[in-house]
N, C-alpha and C positions, 0 to 999 in steps of 0.2 A: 324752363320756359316761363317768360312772363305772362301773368294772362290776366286781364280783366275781366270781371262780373257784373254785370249788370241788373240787380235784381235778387232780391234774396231769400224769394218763395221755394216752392217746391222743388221746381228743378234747378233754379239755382243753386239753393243748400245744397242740394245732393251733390250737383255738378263740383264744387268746389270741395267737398269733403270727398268726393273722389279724387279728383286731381291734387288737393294737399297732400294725399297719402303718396302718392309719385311725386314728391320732391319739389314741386309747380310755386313758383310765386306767385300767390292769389288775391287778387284786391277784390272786394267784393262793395258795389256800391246801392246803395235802397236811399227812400225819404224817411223808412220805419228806422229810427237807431234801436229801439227794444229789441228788434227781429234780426238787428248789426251784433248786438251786444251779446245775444244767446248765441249766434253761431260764434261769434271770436272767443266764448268761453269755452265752447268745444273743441275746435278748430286752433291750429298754427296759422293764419293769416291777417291780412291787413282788409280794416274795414273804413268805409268813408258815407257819413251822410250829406244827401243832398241828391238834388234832380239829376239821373242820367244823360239827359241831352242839356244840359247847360256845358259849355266849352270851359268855362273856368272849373269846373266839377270832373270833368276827365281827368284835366291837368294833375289836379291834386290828387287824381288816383294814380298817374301816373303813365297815362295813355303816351306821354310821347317815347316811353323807351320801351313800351308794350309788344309784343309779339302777336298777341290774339286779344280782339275782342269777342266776349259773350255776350248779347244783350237778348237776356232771357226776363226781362219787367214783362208784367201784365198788358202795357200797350202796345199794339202793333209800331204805332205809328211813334212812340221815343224808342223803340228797339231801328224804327229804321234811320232815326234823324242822328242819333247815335252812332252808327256804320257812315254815315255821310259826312257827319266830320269829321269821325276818324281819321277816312278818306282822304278829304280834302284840308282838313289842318294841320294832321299828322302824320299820312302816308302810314297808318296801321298797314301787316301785312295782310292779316287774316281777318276779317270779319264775318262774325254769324249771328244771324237774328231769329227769334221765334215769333213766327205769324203767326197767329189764329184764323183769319180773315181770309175767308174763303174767296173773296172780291181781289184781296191783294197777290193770292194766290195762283188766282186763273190768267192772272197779265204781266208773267214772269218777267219782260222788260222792265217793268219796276226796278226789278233789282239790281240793272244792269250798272257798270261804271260811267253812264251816263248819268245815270238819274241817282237810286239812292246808294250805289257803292254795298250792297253785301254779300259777300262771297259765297254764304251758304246758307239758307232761308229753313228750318225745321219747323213744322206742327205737329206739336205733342197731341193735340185730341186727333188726327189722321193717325200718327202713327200709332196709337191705341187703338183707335178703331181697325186698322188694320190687325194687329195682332191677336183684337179678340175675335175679328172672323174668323182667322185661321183655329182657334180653341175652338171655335165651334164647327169648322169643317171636317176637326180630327179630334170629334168630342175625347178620346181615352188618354189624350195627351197633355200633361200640366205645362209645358211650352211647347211652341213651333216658330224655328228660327230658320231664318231662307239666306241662303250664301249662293255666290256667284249669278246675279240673276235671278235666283229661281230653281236655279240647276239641283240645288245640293241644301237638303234640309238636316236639319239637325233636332231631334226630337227627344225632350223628356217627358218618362211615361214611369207608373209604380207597377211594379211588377206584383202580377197576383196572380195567387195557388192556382193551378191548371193550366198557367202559360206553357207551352212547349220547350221555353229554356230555364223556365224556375224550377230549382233545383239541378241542373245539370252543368257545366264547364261553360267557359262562352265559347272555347273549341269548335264545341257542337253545333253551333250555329252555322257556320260554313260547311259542318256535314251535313246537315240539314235540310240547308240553302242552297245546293251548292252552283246555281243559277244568278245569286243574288247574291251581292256586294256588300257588305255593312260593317261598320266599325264601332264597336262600345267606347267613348271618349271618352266616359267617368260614372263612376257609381257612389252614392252617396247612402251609406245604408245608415241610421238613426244619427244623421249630419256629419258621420265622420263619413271623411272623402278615403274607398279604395282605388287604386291603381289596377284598371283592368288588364290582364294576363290570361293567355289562352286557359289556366288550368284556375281562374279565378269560378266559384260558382256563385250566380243570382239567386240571390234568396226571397223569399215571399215578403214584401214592404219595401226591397231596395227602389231607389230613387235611380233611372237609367237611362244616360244620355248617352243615344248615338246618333250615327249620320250614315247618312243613304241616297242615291240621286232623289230626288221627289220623288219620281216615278213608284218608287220603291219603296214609299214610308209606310202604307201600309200594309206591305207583305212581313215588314222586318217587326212593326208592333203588332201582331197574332203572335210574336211567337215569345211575348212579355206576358200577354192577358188574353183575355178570350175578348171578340170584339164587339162592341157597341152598336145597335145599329145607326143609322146616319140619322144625324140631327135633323126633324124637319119642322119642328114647332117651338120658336124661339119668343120669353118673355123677357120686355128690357123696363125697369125700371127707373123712371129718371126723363125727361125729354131736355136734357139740355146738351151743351156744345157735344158729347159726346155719343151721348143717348140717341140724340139726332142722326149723325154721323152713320152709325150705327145702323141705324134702322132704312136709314135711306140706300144703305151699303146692301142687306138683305128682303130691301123690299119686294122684288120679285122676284126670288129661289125659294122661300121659306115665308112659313106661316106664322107671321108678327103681330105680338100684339106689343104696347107702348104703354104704359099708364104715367102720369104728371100729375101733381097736384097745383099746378097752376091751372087756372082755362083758357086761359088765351094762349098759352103755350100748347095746350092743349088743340086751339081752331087752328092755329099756325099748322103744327105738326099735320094736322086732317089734310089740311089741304096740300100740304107738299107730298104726302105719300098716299099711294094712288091703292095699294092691298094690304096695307098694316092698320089694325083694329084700334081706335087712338081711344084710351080710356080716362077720363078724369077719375080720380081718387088718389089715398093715401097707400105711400107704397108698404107699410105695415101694418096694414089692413087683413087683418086675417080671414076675412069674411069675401073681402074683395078677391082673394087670393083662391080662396077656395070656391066660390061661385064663374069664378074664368078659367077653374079646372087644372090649376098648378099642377095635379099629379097627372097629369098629359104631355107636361113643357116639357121636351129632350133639353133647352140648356135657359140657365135663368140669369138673366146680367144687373145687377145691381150698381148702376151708374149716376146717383146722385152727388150733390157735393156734399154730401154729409155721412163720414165715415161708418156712424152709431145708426145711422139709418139704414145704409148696405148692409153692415151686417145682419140687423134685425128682422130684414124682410129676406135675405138671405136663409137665415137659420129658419122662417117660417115657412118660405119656398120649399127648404129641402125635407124638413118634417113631416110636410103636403103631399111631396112626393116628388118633386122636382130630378131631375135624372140625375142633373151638372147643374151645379150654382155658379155662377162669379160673379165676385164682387169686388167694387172700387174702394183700397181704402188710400187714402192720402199719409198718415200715420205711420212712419215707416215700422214702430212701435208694436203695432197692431197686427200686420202684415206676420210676422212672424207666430204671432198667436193664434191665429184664425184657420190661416194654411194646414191644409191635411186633414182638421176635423171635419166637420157636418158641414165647412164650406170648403169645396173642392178646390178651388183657387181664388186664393188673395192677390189682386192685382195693384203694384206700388204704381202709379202713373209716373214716377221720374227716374224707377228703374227702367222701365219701358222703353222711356225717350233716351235716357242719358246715352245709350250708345250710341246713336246717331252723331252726338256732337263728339264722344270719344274718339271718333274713325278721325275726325281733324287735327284731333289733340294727339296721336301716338307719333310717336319717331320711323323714320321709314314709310315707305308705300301702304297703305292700311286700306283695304275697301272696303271693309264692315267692322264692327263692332257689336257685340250682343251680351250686355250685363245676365248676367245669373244667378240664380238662389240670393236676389235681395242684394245683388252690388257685390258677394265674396266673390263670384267666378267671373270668369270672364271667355267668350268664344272668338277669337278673332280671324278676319280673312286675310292675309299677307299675301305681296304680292313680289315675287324672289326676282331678283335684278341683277344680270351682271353674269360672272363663269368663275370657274373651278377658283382661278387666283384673287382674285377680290370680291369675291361671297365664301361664307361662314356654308352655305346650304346649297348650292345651285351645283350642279355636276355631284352632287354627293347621294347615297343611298339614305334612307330615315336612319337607317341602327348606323349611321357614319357620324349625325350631327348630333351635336352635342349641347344637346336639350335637356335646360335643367327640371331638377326632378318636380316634379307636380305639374307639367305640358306635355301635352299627347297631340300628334300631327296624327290628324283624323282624315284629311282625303283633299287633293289637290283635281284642281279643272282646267286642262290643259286643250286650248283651243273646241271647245265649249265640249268635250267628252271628262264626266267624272269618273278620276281615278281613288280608291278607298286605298287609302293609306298602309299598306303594308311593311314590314321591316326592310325587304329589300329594291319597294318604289325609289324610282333616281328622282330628282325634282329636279326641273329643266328651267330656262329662261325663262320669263314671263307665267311661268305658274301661279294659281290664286289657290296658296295653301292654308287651308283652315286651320288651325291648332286652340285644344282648349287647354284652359289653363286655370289651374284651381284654388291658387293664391294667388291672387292681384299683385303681391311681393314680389312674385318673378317674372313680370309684364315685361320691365324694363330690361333686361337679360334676354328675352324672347325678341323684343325688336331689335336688339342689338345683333343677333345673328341673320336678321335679315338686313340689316343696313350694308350698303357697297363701300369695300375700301376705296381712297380716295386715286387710288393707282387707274383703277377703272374710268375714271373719266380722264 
């Protein structure tokens, strides 16, 4: 696929060094050449400086034989002008822009093929902010990913001494349970990836990703760890795009407080939220920290734009006594280091996003997408098409297809009842079947068995 870039910050870089790994011709364009130059010495791609919304600056990226435009720049408003010539100069197929703007967001006409032509509009600080509600509504969990809807979560969580299946077969789990549906989709014990098998045992520190309807995520993690109780006192460091987000997301379930070290970000913040505690000061304040009672907080968020900052008021949170830290690092560097020790979860903001835009980029019907462990894994929703003679999967049993090794079909939702993926589940039309997949290498293999022979139409 061709694909154009627009922009070559955070999620940009990430976005393109994912997609060059699948074989993608990537043009990536910024006004920064320094910030062009470090990624083309990493990267197999084609880079161009100059202004995003100038028409002669497409050209020479090469927008008219493009497939997809990305326009992920800092501005709302050249990510949308961008999509509208494509549109109208070039007939792009695919356009996608990244709003911030909460204003451009609420008047989805905007986007339509009247006005600015883009196909599919993302917010990275929404979609972080949603994701870290969810760490805090299922404080024992290091993710929580939602498939179909809502229906069908998928949760990773560390398995610790006294859980009812640490040390035992994952067999056991369905004697157990045997009320309750669940499926282990991969285990990651000291980063090597095992393939779970009934006669596999959890061991105390394994890393354990499985899926369950919702309904059911917290019957299936009791029996990893002993449980947490429900978060009800949340500290967010930081009041900006996302700190905000944030707070206004749990201003009325939980007990919030905010600290900034701006003040007028500060009066701002007061007065849009009606019961969160808005505090001025320094968020590596350790005095500050401990006089607002840090060893009270069930979960503590560290959401500034300064990587060295999250961590540091992080690491003072959790020494204070803080239950659950997270913290925002930009750094994909960093992210790696931080996870698992004194801070509970390192959060990459463009791992976060990048799957959103991935669901556009796969081959086949794709309804979701959900980056893993830092961009190695990947969770994907497929959505099977077609019958027995031109699908690879449809009319066939799990142990029928011919799934390469490292993808595990975790649980298909077939007219809105989840089904947990067993060896002899049939997958039918129109199923939305989850499968994970634990090298990104065999992505392209995995859509191709959902893709329809051309006999079908």
């Amino acid at each position: 696929m061709n694909i154009i870039i627009l922009g070559a910050g955070q999620v940009g870089s990430t976005v393109a060094e994912s997609l060059v790994s699948e074989a993608n011709d990537i043009t990536v364009v910024d006004t920064d050449g320094e910030k062009l130059h470090m990624l083309q010495d990493r990267l197999d791609l084609r880079t161009l400086v100059g202004n995003a919304s100038h028409p002669s600056v497409l050209e020479q990226a090469g927008i008219i034989d493009a497939d997809m435009l990305l326009a992920v720049t800092q501005s709302d408003e050249v990510n949308m002008v961008a999509c509208k010539l494509a549109a109208s100069l070039y007939n792009t197929p695919t356009k996608i822009a990244r709003i911030r703007s909460a204003d451009y967001l609420a008047h989805s006409e905007i986007f339509s093929a009247e006005n600015f032509c883009v196909d599919f509009s993302i917010c990275p600080e929404q979609i972080l902010t949603d994701y870290i509600r969810k760490l805090i509504e299922v404080p024992e969990a290091l993710q929580v990913l939602e498939f179909a809807s809502g229906l069908v979560s998928m949760v990773a969580v560390r398995a610790i001494e006294g859980g009812t299946l640490v040390g035992r077969p994952l067999s056991f789990l369905q004697t157990h349970l045997p009320h309750v549906d669940a499926r282990v989709a991969a285990i990651f014990r000291q980063d090597r990836s095992i393939i779970p098998r009934g006669d596999t045992v959890i061991e105390a520190g394994d890393e354990v990703f499985f899926l369950a309807a919702t309904e059911n995520i917290r019957t299936v993690l009791s029996e990893m760890r002993k449980m947490d109780k429900p978060a009800k006192r949340v500290m967010i460091m930081g009041g900006g795009n996302i700190g905000r987000r944030l707070a206004m997301s749990l201003d009325k379930e939980y007990q919030v407080k905010i600290v900034d070290h701006n003040k007028k970000s500060c009066e701002r913040l007061a007065g849009e939220l009606k019961n969160t505690l808005v505090l001025h000061g320094d968020c590596t304040d350790e005095n500050l920290l401990m006089s607002e009672h840090v060893s009270e907080v069930d979960v503590f968020c560290a959401l500034t734009n300064d990587d060295e900052n999250n961590i540091m008021s992080s690491l003072l949170a959790k020494s204070g006594g803080a239950r659950k830290v997270v913290s925002l690092i930009n750094r994909g560097a960093y992210v790696g280091l931080v996870q698992g020790g004194k801070i509970d979860i390192a959060l990459s903001p463009a791992h976060v996003t990048i799957g959103s835009l991935l669901a556009y980029v796969r081959q086949g019907d794709v309804a979701a997408v959900h980056s893993l462990r830092r961009g190695a894994a990947e969770a994907l929703e497929l959505v099977a098409h077609g019958d027995r003679q031109s699908s690879k999967v449809v009319g066939r049993r799990i142990d029928e297809i011919d799934l390469p090794e490292g993808a595990t079909i975790g649980a298909m939702v077939r007219n809105g009842v989840v089904i947990i993926a067993h060896h002899d589940r049939l997958i039918e039309p129109e199923d939305h079947v989850i499968v994970f997949v634990i090298d990104k290498k065999i992505i392209k293999k995995v859509e191709k068995l959902f893709q329809v022979g051309v006999g079908f139409f």
